[in-house]
C-alpha positions as CSV (number, residue, x, y, z in Angstrom):
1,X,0.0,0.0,0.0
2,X,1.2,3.5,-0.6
3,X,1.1,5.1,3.3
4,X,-0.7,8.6,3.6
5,X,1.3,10.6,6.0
6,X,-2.1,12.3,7.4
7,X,-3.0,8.7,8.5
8,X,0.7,8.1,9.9
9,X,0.5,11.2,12.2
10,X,-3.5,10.5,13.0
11,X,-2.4,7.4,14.6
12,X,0.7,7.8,16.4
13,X,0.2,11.1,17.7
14,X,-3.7,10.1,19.0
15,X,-1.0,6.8,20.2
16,X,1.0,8.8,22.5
17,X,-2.0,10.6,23.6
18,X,-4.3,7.9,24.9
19,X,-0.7,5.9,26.3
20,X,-0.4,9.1,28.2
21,X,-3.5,9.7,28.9
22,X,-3.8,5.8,30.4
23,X,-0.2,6.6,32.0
24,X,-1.4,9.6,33.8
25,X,-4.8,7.6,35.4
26,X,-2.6,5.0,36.5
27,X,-0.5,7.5,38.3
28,X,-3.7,8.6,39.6
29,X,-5.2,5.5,40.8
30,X,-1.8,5.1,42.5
31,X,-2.4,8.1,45.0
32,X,0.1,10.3,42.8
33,X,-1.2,14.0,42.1
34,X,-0.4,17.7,41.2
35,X,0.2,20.2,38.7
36,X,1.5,16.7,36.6
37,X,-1.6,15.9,35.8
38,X,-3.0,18.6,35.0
39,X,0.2,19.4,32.2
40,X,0.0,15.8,31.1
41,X,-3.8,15.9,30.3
42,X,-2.9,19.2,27.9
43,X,0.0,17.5,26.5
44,X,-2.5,14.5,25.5
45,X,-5.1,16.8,24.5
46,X,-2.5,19.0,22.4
47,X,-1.9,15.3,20.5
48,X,-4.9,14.2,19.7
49,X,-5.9,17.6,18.6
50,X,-3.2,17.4,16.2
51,X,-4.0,13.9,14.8
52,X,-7.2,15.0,14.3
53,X,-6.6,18.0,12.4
54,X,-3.6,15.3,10.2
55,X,-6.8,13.5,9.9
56,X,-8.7,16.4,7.2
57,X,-6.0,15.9,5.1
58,X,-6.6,12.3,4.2
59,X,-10.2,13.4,3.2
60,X,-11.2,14.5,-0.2
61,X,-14.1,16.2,1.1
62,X,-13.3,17.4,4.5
63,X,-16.7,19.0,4.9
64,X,-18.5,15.8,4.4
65,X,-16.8,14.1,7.6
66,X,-19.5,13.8,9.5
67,X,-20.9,11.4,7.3
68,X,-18.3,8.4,8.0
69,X,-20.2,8.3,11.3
70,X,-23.2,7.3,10.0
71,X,-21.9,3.4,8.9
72,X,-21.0,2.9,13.0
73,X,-23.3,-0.6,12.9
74,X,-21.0,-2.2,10.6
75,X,-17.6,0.2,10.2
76,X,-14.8,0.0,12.3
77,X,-14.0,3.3,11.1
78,X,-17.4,5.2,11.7
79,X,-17.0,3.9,15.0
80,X,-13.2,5.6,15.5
81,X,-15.5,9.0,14.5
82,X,-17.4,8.6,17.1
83,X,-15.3,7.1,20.4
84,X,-12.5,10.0,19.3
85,X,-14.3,12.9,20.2
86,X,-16.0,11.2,23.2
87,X,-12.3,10.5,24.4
88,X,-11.4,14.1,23.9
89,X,-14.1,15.7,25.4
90,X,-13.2,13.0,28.5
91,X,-9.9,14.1,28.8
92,X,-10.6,17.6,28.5
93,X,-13.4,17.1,31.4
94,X,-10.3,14.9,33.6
95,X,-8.2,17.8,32.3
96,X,-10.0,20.6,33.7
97,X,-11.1,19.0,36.5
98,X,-7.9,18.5,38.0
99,X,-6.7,21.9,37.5
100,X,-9.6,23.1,39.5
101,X,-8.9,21.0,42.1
102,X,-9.6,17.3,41.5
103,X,-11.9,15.3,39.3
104,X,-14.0,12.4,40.2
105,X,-12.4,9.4,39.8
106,X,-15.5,7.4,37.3
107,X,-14.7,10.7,35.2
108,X,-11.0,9.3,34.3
109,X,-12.2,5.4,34.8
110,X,-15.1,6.5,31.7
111,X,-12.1,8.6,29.8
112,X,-9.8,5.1,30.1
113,X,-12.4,3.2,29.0
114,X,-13.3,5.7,25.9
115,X,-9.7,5.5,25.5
116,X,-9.1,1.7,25.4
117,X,-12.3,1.6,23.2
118,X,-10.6,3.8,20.9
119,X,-7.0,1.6,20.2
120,X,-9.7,-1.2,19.6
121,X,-11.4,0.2,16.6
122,X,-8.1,2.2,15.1
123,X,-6.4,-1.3,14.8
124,X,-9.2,-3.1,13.5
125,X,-9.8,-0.8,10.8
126,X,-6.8,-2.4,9.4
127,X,-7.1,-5.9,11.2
128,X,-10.8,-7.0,10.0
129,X,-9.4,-6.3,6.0
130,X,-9.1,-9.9,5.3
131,X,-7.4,-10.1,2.1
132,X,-4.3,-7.8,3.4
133,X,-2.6,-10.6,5.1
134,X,0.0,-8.8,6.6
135,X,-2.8,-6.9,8.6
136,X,-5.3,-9.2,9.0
137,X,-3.3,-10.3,12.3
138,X,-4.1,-10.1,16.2
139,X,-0.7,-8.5,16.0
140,X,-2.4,-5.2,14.5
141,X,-4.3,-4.8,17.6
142,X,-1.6,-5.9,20.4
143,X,0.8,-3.6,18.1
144,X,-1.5,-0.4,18.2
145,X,-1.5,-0.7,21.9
146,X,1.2,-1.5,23.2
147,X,3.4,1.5,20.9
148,X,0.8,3.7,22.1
149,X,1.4,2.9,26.0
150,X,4.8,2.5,24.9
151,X,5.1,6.5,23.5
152,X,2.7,7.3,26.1
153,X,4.6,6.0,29.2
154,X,8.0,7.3,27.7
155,X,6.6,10.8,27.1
156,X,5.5,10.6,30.7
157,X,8.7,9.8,32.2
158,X,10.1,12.8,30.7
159,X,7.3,15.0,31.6
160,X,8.1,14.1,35.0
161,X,11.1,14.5,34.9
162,X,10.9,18.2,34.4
163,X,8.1,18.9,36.7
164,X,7.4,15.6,39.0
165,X,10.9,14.2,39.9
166,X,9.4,11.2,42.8
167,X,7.0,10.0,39.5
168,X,9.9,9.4,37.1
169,X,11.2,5.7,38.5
170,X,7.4,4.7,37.7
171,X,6.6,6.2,34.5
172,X,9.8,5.3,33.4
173,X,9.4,1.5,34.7
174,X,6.6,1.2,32.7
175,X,7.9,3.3,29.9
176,X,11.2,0.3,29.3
177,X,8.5,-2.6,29.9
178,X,6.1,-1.5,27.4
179,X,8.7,-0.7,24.9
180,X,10.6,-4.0,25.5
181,X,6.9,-5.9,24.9
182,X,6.1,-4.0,21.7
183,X,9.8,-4.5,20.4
184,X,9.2,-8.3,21.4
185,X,5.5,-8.4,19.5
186,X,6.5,-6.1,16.5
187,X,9.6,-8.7,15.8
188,X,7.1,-11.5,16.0
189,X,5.0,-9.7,13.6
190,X,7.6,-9.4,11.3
191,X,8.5,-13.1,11.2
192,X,4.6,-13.4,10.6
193,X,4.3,-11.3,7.1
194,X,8.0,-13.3,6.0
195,X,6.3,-16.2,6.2
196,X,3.0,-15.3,4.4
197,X,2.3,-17.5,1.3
198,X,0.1,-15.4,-1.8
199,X,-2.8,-16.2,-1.6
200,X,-4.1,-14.8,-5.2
201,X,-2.4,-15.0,-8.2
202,X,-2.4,-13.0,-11.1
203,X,-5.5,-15.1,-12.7
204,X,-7.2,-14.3,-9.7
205,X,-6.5,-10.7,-9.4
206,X,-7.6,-9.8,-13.3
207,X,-9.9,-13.0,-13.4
208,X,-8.5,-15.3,-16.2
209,X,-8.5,-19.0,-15.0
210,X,-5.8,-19.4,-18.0
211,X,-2.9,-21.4,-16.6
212,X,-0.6,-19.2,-18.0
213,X,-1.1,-15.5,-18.3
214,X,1.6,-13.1,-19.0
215,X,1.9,-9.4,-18.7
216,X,2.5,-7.4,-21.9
217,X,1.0,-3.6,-21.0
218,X,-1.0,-2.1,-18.5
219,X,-3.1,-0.5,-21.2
220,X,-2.0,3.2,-20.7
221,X,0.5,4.9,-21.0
222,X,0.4,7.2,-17.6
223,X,-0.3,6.2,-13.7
224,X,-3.5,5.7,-12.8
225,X,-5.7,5.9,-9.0
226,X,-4.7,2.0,-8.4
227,X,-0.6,2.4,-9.5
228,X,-0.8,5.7,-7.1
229,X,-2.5,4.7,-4.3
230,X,-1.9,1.0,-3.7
231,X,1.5,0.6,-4.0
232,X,4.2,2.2,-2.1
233,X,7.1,2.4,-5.3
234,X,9.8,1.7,-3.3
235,X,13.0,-0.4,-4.0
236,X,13.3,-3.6,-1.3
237,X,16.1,-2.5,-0.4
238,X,14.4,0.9,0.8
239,X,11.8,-1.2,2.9
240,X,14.6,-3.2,4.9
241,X,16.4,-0.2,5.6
242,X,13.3,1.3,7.6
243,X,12.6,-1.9,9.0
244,X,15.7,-1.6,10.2
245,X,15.4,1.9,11.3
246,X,11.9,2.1,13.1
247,X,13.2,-1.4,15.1
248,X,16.8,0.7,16.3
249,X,14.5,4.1,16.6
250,X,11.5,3.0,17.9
251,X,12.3,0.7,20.9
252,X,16.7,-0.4,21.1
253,X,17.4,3.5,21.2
254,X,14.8,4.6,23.6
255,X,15.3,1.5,25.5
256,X,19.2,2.3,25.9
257,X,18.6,6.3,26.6
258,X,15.3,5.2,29.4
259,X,17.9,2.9,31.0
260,X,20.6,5.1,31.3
261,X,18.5,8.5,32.1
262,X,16.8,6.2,35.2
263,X,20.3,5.3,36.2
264,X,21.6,8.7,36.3
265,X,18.6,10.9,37.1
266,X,19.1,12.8,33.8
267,X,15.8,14.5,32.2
268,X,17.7,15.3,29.4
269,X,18.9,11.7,28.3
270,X,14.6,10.8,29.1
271,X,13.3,13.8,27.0
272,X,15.4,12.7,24.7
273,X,14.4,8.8,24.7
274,X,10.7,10.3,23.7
275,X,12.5,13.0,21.0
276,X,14.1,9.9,19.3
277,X,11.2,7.0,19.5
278,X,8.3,9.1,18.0
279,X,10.4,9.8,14.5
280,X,11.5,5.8,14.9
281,X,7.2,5.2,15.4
282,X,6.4,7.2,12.7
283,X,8.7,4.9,10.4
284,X,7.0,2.2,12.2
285,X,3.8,3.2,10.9
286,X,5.0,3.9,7.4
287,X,6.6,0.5,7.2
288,X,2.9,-0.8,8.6
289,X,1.5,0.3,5.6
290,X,3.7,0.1,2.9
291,X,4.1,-3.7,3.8
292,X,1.0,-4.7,3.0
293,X,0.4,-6.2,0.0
294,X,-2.9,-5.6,-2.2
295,X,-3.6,-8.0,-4.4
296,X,-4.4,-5.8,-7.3
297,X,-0.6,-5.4,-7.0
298,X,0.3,-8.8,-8.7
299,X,-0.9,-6.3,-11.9
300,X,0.0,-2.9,-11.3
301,X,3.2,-2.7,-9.4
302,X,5.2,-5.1,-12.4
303,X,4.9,-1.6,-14.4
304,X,4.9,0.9,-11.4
């Protein structure tokens, strides 16, 4: 597939916003408090703001948005419309309640569950498409999560340690397991797609049941919607260098700068843990997509 970047920023930013978010509850649940919260919950907010505005980008018809909600019964996507907003206005209600002096604990145990409800239907968006097998995977899901509590937990730590020193040996405890489990499940995912076996063929995919069917000409001349948009036109070589780089950005970096910014009380090495694993998440994301392999492919990308 050929990634859009809107989508790329829509979901890891809104990521690191509910994994902080969730962090930030915890914390809460925990008997931790003060003006942490509070900055966190803006922080999260500021995200998912900005993921939803990357989100108009990927529409043709931005005006028309409202409309994807409509399909809720049977689209995993109508139903992201919906939980977003109802886990933004939560966590600007958890938000503001704090800052005037403390909210109501069922407001942040709804906005977590808003919020867990919301990682659910991103990743099955791309999970329930069938015919993508690299997607079609309860790796999408576990994946989804656990780089958002990943991002979120390691953006915690360095809030904290900025404004909330006593919080950081949590945050960032949670920040080095969450990334160790998603480097563990994103490797097994990886071995996954290797693995995968076609299952169309280029008979299939035009619909000649000809044994042998060769490819002489695409029929035009110029690129068309289907050469554009479902296929990537990269090299191999270019995809196995950002595999490569997301698995060394995303989680062996920030796992070596956590560690050593726990060990020596340094908020710049954990600021910089979070500064170096969201660029190494957004190749993560871009590698997501341009993995998958659409079957119209077995066509279109021999002349892309």
């Amino acid at each position: 597939m050929n990634p859009a970047f809107s989508v790329i920023f829509l979901t890891t930013l809104i990521g690191a916003g509910q994994g902080l978010f969730l962090a930030l509850f915890a914390a809460e649940l925990g008997g931790f408090g003060g003006g942490l919260l509070v900055t966190g919950g803006v922080v999260a907010l500021a995200l998912c703001g900005l993921g939803l505005v990357a989100s108009f980008f990927h529409l043709g018809r931005p005006e028309r948005a409202w409309r994807t909600a409509t399909m809720w019964r049977t689209s995993w996507l109508s139903r992201e419309v919906i939980v977003l907003p109802l886990f933004m206005a939560g966590l600007f209600a958890w938000t503001v309640g704090h800052a005037l002096g403390g909210a109501p604990v069922v407001v942040g145990g709804l906005t977590a569950l808003a919020c867990i409800a919301l990682f659910v239907c991103t990743a099955m968006i791309y999970a329930s498409v069938r015919f993508l097998q690299e997607w079609a995977s309860a790796y999408t899901l576990i994946n989804y999560v656990l780089l958002g509590l990943a991002s979120g937990c390691t953006l915690a730590t360095a809030l904290a340690a900025f404004g909330a020193p006593g919080q950081v040996p949590a945050f960032g405890g949670a920040a080095l397991v969450f990334t160790l489990a998603g480097l563990l499940t994103r490797s097994l995912s990886l071995a996954r797609n290797a693995r995968l076996k076609p299952v169309s063929s280029l008979q299939t995919a035009i619909g000649i049941r000809h044994p042998r069917v060769v490819q002489r000409s695409m029929g035009f001349m110029g690129g068309s919607f289907n050469t554009r948009e479902f296929f990537h036109g990269k090299a191999p070589g270019a995809l196995r260098q950002v595999k490569w780089g997301f698995l060394l950005g995303a989680f062996v970096l920030p796992l070596g700068l956590l560690a050593a910014g726990l060990a020596s009380g340094s908020a710049l090495l954990l600021a910089l843990a979070f500064a170096v694993q969201y660029p190494g998440l957004l190749a993560e994301r871009w590698f997501f997509f341009a993995q998958a392999n659409h079957p119209q492919n077995l066509y279109y990308q021999v002349v892309s």
